[in-house]
GUTORVEX-504369 format. One record per residue (C-alpha): residue in one letter; x, y, z. Coordinates in pm, 1 decimal. Example, Ala and Ser with C-alpha at 12.3 -4.5 7.8 and 13.67 -1.06 7.14 Angstrom:
REM residues 2
NODE, r, east, north, up
NODE, A, 1230.0, -450.0, 780.0 .
NODE, S, 1367.0, -106.0, 714.0 .
***
This chain:
REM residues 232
NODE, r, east, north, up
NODE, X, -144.0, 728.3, -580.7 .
NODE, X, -379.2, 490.4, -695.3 .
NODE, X, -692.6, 417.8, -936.9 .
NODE, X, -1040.2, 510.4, -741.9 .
NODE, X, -1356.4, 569.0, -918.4 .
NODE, X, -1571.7, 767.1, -783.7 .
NODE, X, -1945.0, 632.7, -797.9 .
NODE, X, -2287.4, 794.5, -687.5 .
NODE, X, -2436.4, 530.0, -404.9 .
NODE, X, -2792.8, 435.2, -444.0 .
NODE, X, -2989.2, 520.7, -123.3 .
NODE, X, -2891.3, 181.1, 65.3 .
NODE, X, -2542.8, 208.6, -63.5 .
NODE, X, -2534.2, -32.6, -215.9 .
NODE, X, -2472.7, 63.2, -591.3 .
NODE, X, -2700.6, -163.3, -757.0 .
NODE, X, -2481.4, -448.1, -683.7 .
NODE, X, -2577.4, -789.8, -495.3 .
NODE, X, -2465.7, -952.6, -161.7 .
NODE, X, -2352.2, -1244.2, -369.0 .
NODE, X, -2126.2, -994.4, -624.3 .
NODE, X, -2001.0, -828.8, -316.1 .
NODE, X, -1847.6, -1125.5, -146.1 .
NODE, X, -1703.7, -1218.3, -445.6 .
NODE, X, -1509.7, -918.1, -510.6 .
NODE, X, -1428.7, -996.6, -187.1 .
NODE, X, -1287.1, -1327.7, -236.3 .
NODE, X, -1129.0, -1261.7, -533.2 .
NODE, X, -937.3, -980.5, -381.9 .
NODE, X, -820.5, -1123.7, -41.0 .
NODE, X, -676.8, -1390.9, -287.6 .
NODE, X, -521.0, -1209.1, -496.5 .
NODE, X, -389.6, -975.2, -245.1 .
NODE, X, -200.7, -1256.8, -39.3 .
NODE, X, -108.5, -1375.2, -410.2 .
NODE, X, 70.7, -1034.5, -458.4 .
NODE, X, 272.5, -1070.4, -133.9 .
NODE, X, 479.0, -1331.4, -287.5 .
NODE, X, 634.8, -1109.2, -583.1 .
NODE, X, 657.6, -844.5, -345.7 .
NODE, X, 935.8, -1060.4, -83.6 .
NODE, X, 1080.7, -1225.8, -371.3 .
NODE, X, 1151.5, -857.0, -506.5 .
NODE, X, 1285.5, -780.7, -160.6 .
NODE, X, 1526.2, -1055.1, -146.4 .
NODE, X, 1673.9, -1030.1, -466.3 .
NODE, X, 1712.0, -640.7, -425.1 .
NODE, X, 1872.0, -739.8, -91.6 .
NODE, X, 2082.2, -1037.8, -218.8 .
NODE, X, 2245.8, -818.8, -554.7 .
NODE, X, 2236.3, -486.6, -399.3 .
NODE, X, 2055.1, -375.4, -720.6 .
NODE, X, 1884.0, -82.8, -594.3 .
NODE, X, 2196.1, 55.8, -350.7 .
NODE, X, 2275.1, 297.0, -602.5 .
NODE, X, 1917.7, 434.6, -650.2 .
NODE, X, 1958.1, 745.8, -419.6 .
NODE, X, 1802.9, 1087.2, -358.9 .
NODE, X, 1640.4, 1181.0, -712.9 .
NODE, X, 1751.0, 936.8, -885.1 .
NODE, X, 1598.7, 648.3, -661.3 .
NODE, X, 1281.0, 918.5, -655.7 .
NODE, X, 1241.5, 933.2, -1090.0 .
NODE, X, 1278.3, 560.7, -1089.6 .
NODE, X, 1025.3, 451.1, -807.4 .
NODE, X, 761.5, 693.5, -898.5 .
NODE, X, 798.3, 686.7, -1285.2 .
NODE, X, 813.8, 253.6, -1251.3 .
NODE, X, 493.8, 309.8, -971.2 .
NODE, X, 277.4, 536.0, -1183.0 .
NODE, X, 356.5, 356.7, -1557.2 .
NODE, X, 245.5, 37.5, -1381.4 .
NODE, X, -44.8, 152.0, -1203.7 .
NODE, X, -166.7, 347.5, -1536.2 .
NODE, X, -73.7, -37.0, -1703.4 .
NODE, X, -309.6, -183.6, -1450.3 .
NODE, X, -589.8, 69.1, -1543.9 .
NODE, X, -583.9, -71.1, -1866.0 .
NODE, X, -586.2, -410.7, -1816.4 .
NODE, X, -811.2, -428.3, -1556.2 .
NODE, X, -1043.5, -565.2, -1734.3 .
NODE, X, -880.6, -859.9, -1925.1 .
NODE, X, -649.8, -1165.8, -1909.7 .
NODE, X, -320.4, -970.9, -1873.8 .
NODE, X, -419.1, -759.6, -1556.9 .
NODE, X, -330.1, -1044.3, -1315.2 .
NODE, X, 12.6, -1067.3, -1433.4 .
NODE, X, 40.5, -661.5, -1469.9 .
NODE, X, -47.1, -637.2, -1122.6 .
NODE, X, 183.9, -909.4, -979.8 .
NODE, X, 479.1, -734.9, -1214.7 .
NODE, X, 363.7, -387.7, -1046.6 .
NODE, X, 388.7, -620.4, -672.6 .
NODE, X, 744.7, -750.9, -766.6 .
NODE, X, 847.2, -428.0, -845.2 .
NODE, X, 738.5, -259.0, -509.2 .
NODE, X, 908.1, -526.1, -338.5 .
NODE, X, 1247.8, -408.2, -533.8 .
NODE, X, 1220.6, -82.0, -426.5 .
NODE, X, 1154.2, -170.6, -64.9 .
NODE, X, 1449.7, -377.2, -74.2 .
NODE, X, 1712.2, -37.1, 36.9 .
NODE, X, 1519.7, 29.5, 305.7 .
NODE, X, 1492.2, -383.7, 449.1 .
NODE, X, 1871.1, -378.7, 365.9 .
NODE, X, 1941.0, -74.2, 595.7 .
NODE, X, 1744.8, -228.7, 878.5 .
NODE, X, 1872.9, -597.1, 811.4 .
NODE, X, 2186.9, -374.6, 903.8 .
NODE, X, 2107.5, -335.4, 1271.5 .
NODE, X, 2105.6, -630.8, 1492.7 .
NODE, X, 1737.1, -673.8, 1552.8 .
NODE, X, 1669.3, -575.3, 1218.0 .
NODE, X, 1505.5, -898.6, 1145.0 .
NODE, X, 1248.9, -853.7, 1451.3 .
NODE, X, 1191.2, -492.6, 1329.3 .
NODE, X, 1091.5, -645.1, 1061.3 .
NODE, X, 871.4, -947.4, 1206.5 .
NODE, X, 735.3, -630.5, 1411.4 .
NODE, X, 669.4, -397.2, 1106.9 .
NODE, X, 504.8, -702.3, 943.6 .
NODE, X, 284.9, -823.5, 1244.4 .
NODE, X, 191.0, -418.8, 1282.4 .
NODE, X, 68.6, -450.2, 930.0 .
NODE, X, -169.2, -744.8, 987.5 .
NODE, X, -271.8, -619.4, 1283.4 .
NODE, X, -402.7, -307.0, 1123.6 .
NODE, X, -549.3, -493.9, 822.0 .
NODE, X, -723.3, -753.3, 1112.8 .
NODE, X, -867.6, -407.2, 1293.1 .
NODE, X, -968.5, -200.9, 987.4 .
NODE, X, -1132.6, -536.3, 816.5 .
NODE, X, -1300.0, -556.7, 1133.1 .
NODE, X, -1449.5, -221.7, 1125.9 .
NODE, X, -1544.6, -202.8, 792.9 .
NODE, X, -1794.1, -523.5, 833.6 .
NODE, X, -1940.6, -329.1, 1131.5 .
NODE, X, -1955.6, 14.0, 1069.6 .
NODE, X, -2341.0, 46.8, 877.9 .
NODE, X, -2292.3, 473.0, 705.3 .
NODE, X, -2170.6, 519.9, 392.4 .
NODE, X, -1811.3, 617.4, 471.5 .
NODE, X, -1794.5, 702.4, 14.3 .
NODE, X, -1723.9, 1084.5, 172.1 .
NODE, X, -1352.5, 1000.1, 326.7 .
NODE, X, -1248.8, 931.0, -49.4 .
NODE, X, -1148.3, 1309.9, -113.6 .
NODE, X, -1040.0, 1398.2, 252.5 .
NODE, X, -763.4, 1068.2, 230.3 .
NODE, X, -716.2, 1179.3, -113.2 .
NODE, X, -571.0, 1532.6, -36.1 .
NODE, X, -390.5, 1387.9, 265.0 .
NODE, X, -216.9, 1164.8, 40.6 .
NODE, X, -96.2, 1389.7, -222.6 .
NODE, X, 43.1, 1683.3, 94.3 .
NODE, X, 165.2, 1356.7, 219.4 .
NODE, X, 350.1, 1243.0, -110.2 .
NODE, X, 468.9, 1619.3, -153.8 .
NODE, X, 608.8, 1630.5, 191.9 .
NODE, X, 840.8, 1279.6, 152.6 .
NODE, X, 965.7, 1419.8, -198.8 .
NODE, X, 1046.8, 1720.8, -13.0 .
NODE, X, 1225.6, 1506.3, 257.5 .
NODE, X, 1415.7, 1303.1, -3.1 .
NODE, X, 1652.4, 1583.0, -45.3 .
NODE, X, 1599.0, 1768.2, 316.0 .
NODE, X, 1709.0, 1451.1, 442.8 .
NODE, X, 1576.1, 1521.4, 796.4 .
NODE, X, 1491.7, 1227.6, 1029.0 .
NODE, X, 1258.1, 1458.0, 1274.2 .
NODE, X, 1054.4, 1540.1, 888.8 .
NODE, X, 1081.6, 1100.2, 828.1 .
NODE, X, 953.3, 993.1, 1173.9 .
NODE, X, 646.5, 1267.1, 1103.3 .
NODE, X, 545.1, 1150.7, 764.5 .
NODE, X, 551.3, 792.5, 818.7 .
NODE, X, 351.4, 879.7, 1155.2 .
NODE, X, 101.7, 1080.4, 935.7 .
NODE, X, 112.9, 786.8, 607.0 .
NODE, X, 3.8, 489.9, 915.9 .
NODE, X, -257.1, 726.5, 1000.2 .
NODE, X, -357.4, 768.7, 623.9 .
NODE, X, -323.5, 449.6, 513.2 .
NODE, X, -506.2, 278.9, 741.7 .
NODE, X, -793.0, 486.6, 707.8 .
NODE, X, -755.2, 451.2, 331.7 .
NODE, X, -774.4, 43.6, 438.0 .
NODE, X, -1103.1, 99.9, 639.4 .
NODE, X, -1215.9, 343.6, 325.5 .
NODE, X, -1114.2, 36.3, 54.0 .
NODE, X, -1274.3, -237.5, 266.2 .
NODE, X, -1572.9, -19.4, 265.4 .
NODE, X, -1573.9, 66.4, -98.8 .
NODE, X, -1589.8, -377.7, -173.2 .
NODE, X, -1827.1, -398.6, 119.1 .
NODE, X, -2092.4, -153.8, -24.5 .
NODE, X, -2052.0, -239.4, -393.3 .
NODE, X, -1891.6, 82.2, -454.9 .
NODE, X, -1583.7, -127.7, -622.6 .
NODE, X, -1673.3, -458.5, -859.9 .
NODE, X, -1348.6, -507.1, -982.0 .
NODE, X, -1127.4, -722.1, -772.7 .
NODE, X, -827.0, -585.6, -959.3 .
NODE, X, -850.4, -222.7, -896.2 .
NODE, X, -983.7, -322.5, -553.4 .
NODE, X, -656.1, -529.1, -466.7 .
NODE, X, -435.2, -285.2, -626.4 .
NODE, X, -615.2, -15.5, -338.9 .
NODE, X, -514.6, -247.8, -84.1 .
NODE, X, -184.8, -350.2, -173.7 .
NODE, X, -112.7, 29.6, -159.7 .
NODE, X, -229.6, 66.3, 184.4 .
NODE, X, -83.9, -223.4, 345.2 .
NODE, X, 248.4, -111.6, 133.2 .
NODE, X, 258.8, 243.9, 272.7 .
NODE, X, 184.9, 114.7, 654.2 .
NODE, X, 436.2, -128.7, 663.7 .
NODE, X, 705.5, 58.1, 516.9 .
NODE, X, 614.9, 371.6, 720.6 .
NODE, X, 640.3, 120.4, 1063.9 .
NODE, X, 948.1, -31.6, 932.4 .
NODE, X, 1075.8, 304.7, 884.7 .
NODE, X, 969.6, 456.5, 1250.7 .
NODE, X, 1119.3, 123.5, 1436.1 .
NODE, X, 1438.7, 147.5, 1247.8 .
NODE, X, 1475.5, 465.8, 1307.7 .
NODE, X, 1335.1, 473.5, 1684.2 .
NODE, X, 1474.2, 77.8, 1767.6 .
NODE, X, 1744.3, -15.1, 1568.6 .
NODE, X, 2024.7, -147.9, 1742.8 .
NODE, X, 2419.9, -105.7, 1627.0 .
NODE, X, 2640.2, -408.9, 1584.2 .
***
């Protein structure tokens, strides 16, 4: 669900590209990354404060969110590379945030929904912190988990399309167990990708994250409300 470009390492992996250009994809990313948090609440609130996105239910809320997701990813693509693909990207971040808002709303309903969601949040980092962590560590080429995560995605995209209109908890509480698992690799796999060299531009590279840290928090918001949310 995201843009990845596949690239042949060079026998050190590290893709013909310097320690210096490296840490400055880096940078560039981790800033714009916690940049593209802040579209991404403010979406949230407002889609919690008007209700906007209340009606946007079963297939409906499914055409929107993935035909608004995929336009604005294949948007990014394109701009990548130039002065609009800052603002593209932040747009694309606002947006997510809007269609996350349902799901906040619904847990804002119990009466620890706000520590599900301090939890869900603090899950997140935690993840990012470990993964982050790892990927600064671990010395093999890890290039190889692209396709693997890539497959799992897609059977794990098909399977919560599937659920949309099954409507089965048992089937939610599996995929979002299955989408932490995922992602997070995905995180270790993106982190990886910067670290080597294997990824130069810092907007593709925080679009990859974004996506990750996205799907786990959602998916752990979803399992606590679902497991720990308490009724008024």
């Amino acid at each position: 669900m995201n843009d990845r470009v596949t690239t042949l390492p060079s026998a050190d992996y590290g893709y013909g590209i310097s320690q210096e250009q490296r840490h400055k994809v880096l940078r560039n990313t981790y800033w714009l990354l916690a940049l593209s948090l802040l579209p991404t609440v403010l979406g949230a609130w407002i889609g919690v404060a008007t209700g906007i996105t209340q009606s946007l239910r079963g297939g409906v809320g499914l055409i929107v969110f993935l035909g608004g997701a995929f336009g604005f990813m294949y948007a990014i693509e394109k701009t990548k590379r130039s002065a609009a693909g800052v603002p593209v990207l932040l747009a694309f971040t606002f947006f997510m945030g809007l269609m996350l808002s349902r799901m906040i709303g619904m847990v804002l309903g119990f009466k620890n929904g706000s520590e599900l969601i301090m939890t869900a949040f603090a899950g997140t980092a935690g993840v990012f912190f470990v993964m982050a962590s790892l990927a600064s560590v671990i010395k093999r080429d890890l290039s190889g988990m692209g396709k693997w995560l890539f497959v799992g995605a897609m059977v794990l995209m098909v399977g919560a399309i599937i659920n949309v209109f099954v409507g089965s908890t048992a089937g939610m509480m599996a995929i979002s167990v299955a989408a932490i698992g995922i992602f997070s690799a995905y995180m270790l796999y993106d982190l990886k990708q910067i670290l080597d060299g294997g990824e130069t531009n810092y907007i593709s590279a925080t679009l990859a994250l974004y996506l990750d840290l996205f799907n786990v928090f959602q998916s752990l918001l979803a399992l606590l409300g679902i497991m720990g949310g308490e009724r008024e």
